[in-house]
C-alpha positions as CSV (number, residue, x, y, z in Angstrom):
1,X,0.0,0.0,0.0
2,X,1.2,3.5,-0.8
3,X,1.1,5.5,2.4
4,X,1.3,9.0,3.3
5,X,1.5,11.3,6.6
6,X,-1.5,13.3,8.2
7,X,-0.7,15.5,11.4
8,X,-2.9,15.8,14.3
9,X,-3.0,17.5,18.0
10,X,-2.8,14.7,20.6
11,X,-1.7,13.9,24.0
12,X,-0.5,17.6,23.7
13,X,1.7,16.6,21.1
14,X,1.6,17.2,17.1
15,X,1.9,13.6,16.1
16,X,2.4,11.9,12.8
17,X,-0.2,9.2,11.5
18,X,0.3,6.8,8.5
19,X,-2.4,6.5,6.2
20,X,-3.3,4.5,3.2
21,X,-6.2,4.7,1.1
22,X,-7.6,1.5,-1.0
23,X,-10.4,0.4,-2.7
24,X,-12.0,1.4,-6.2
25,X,-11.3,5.4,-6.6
26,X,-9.8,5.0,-3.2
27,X,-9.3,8.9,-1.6
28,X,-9.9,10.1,-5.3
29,X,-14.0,8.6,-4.7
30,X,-15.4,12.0,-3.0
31,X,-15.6,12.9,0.5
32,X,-19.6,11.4,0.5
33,X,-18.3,8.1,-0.9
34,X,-18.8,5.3,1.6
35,X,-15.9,4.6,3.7
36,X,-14.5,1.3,5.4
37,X,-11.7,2.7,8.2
38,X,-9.5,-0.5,9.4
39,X,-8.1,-0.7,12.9
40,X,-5.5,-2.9,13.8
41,X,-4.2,-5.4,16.2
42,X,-1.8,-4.6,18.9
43,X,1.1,-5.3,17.3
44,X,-0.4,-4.0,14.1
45,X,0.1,-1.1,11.6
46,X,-0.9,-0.8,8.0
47,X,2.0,-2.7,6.6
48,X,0.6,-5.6,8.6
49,X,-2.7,-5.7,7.3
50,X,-0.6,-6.7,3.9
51,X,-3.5,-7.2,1.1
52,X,-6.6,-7.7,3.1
53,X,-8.1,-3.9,3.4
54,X,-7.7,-3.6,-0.7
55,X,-9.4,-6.8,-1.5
56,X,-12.4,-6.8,1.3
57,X,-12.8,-2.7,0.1
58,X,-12.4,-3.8,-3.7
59,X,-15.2,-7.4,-2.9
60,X,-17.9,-4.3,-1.4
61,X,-17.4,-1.9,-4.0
62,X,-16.2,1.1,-0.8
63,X,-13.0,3.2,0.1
64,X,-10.8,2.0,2.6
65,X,-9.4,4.2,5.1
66,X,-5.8,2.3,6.6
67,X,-3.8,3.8,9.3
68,X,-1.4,3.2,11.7
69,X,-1.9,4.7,16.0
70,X,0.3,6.5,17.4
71,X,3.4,4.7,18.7
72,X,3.3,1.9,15.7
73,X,4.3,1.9,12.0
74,X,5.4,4.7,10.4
75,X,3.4,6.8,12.5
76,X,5.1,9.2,15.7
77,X,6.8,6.9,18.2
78,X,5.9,6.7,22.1
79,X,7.4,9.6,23.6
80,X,10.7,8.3,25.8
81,X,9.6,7.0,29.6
82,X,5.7,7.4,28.4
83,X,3.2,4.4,29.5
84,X,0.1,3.7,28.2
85,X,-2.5,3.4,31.1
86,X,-6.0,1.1,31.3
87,X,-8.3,4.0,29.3
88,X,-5.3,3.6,26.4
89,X,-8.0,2.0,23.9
90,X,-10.5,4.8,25.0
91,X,-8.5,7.3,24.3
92,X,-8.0,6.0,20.7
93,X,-11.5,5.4,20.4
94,X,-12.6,9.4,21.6
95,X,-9.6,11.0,20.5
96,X,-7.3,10.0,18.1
97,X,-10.0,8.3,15.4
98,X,-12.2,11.7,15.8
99,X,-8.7,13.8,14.9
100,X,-8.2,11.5,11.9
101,X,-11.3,12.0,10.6
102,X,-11.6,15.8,10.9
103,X,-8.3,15.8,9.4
104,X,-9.3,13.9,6.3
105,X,-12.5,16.0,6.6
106,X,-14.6,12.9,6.9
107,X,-17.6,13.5,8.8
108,X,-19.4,10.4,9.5
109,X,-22.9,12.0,9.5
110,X,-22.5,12.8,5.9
111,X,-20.5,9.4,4.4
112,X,-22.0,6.1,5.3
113,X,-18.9,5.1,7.7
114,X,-17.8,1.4,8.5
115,X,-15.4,0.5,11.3
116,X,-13.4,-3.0,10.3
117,X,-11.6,-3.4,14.2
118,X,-9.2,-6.6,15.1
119,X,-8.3,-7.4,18.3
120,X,-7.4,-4.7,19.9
121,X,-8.8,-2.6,17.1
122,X,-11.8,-4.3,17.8
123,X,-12.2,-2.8,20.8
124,X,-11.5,0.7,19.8
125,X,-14.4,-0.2,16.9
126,X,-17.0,-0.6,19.6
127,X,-15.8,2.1,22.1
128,X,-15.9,4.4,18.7
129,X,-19.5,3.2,18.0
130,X,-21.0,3.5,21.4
131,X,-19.5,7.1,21.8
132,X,-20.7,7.9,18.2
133,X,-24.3,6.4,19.4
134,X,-24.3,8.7,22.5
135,X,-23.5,11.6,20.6
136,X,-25.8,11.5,17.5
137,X,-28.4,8.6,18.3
138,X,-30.5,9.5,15.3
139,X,-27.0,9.3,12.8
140,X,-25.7,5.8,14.1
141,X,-22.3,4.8,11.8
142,X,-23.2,2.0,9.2
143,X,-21.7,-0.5,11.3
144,X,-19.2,-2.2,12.7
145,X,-16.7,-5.3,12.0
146,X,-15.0,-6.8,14.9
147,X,-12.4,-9.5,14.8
148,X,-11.2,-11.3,17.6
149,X,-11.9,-8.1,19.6
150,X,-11.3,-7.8,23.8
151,X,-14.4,-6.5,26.0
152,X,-12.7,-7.9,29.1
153,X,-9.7,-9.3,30.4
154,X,-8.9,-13.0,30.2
155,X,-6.4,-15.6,31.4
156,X,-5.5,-16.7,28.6
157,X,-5.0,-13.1,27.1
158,X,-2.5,-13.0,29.9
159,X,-0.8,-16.3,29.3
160,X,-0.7,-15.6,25.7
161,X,0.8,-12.2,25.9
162,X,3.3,-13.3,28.7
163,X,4.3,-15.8,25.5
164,X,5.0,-13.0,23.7
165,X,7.0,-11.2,26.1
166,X,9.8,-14.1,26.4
167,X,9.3,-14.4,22.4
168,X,10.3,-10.5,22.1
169,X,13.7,-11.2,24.5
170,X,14.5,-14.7,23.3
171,X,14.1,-14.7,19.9
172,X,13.7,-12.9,16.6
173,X,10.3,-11.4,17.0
174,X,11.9,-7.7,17.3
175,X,13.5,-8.1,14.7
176,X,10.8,-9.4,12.6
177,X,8.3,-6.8,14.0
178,X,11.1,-3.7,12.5
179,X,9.9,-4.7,9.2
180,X,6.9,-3.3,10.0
181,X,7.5,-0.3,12.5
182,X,10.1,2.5,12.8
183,X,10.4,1.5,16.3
184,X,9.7,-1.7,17.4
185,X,10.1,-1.3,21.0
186,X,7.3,1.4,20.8
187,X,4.3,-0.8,19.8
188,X,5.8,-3.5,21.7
189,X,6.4,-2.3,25.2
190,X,3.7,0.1,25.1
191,X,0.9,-2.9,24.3
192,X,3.0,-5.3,26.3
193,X,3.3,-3.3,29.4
194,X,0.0,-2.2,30.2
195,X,-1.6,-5.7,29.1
196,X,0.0,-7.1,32.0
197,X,-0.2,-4.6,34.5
198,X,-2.0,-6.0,37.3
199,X,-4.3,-3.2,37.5
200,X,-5.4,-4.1,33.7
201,X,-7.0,-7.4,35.0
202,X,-9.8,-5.3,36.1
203,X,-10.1,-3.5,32.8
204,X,-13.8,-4.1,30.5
205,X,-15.5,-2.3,28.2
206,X,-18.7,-4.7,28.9
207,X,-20.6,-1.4,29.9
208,X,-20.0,0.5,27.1
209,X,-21.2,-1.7,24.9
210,X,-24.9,-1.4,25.6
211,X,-24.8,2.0,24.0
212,X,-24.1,0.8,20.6
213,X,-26.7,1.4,18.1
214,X,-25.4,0.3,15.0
215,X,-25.3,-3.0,13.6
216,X,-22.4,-5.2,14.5
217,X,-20.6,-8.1,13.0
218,X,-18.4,-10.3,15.6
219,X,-15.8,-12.7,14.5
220,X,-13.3,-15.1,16.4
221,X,-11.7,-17.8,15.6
222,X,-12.0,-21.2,17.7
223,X,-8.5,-21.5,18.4
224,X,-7.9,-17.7,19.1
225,X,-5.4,-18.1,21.6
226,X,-5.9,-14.5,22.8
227,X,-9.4,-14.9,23.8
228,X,-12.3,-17.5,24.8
229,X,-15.6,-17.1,22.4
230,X,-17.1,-15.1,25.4
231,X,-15.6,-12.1,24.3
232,X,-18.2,-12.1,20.9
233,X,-21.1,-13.8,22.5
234,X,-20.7,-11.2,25.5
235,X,-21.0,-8.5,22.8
236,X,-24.4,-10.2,21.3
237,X,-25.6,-10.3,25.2
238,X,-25.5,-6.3,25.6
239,X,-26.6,-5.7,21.8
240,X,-29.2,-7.1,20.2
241,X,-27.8,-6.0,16.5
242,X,-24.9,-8.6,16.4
243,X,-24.3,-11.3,14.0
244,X,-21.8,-13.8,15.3
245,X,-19.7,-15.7,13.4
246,X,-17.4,-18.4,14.3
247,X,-14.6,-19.6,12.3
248,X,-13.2,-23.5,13.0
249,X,-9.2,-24.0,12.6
250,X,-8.8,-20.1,12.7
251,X,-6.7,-18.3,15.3
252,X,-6.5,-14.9,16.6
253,X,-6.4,-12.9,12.9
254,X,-9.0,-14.1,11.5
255,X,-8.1,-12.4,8.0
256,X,-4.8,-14.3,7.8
257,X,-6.1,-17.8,8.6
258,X,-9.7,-17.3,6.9
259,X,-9.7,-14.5,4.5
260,X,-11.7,-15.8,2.2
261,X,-14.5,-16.9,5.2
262,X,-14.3,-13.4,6.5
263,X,-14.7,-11.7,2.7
264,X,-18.0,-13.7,2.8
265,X,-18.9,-12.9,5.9
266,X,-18.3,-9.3,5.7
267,X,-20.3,-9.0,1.8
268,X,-23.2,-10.6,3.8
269,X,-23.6,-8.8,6.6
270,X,-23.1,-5.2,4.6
271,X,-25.0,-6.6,1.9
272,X,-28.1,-7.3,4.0
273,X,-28.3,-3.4,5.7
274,X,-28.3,-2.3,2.2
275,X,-25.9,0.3,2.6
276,X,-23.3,-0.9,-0.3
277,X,-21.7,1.8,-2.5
278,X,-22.0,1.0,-6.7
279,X,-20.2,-3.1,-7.0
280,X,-17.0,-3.3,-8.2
281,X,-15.9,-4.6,-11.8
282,X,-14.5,-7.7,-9.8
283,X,-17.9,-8.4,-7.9
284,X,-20.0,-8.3,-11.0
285,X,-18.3,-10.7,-12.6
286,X,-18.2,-13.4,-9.8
């Protein structure tokens, strides 16, 4: 993907975000043209989404919005000695996303906006949905995507991103991870760190959920070893406009292990609210 750099205000900082734009006409489609925005994982950044936004956006005929947070990618390191505390995924959610957008001068109550969220993505996805909900209730976003996202704290979270910890000090991850951040250490300790704080055990966003009003797709894989199915089917508990989807012999990135399952998925569930821009070439023709 061909990326550029947008500057924002945050954190009382002017930081740097990496964007790329996909899809048919991609950031060349007009401001009203509906939008996809992908959030990634917490290692993530758009490099690591490799092909998936372009050929989900390019299936559903829409734009694709990639970018990388703060502190990962290409985007404005963590500050030397900063720490991301328990509200760190809020503060994406309330802060960062809106100064993206207003940036761009996307304005979700004019272009039909989707959220595509994993893992911890996911999470800023639905925190970004509720708060969108609370503040516009009649102007909802389109909906969101979540894959493999976190609504509470598990064990197995922990033991997995322990794992990772002594993978990062004993062996090539860091190494492997500078291919796709300026900085590995920056997306690394600052997602490592607070995920096992102690105080991070208590951390949920089960309450917020209940303000979502838009529709909401969750997918996990069975063998997600960051998280137990409870975390989608605790989402379809508080909102009553989820569609679950399971996926067998899939881990925790779902559009790695079952891209093609998740295409499917995705087409379906925008397909059925009816809010798809014109189809591209390629989905007329299959």
């Amino acid at each position: 993907m061909r990326t550029r750099c947008v500057h924002v205000d945050w954190a009382g900082r002017r930081v740097r975000l990496e964007v790329a734009w996909v899809g048919p006409g991609a950031d060349e489609a007009g401001a009203s043209a509906p939008l996809m925005v992908f959030l990634h994982e917490g290692l993530g950044s758009v490099a690591m989404w490799r092909d998936f936004p372009e050929r989900l956006c390019t299936e559903l005929g829409l734009r694709g919005l990639v970018y990388s947070r703060p502190g990962y990618g290409r985007s404005t390191p963590r500050a030397p000695g900063e720490r991301w505390h328990a509200d760190f995924m809020h503060r994406q959610a309330h802060e960062v996303l809106p100064a993206l957008l207003e940036a761009l001068a996307i304005d979700p109550r004019r272009t039909p906006t989707w959220l595509y969220g994993h893992s911890d993505g996911g999470s800023i996805a639905l925190l970004y949905a509720a708060r969108c909900a609370a503040a516009s209730p009649s102007l909802p976003l389109a909906g969101a995507i979540v894959a493999a996202p976190h609504i509470l704290v598990e064990d197995i979270s922990v033991r997995s991103i322990e794992a990772a910890r002594r993978a990062y000090v004993e062996t090539d991850l860091r190494q492997r991870l500078a291919r796709y951040h300026d900085d590995p250490d920056s997306p690394f300790w600052g997602w490592n760190d607070i995920w096992l704080d102690p105080a991070f055990r208590r951390w949920s966003i089960e309450e917020e959920i209940g303000a979502i009003r838009c529709p909401v797709l969750a997918l996990q894989g069975v063998d997600d070893e960051y998280g137990t199915l409870e975390q989608i089917h605790g989402i379809a508990r508080r909102h009553t406009g989820t569609r679950l989807v399971e996926l067998p012999e899939c881990g925790h990135s779902p559009h790695r292990d079952q891209p093609d399952a998740v295409i499917h998925a995705v087409r379906g569930f925008v397909a059925a609210l009816g809010h798809t821009a014109k189809p591209s070439l390629h989905a007329q023709l299959t």
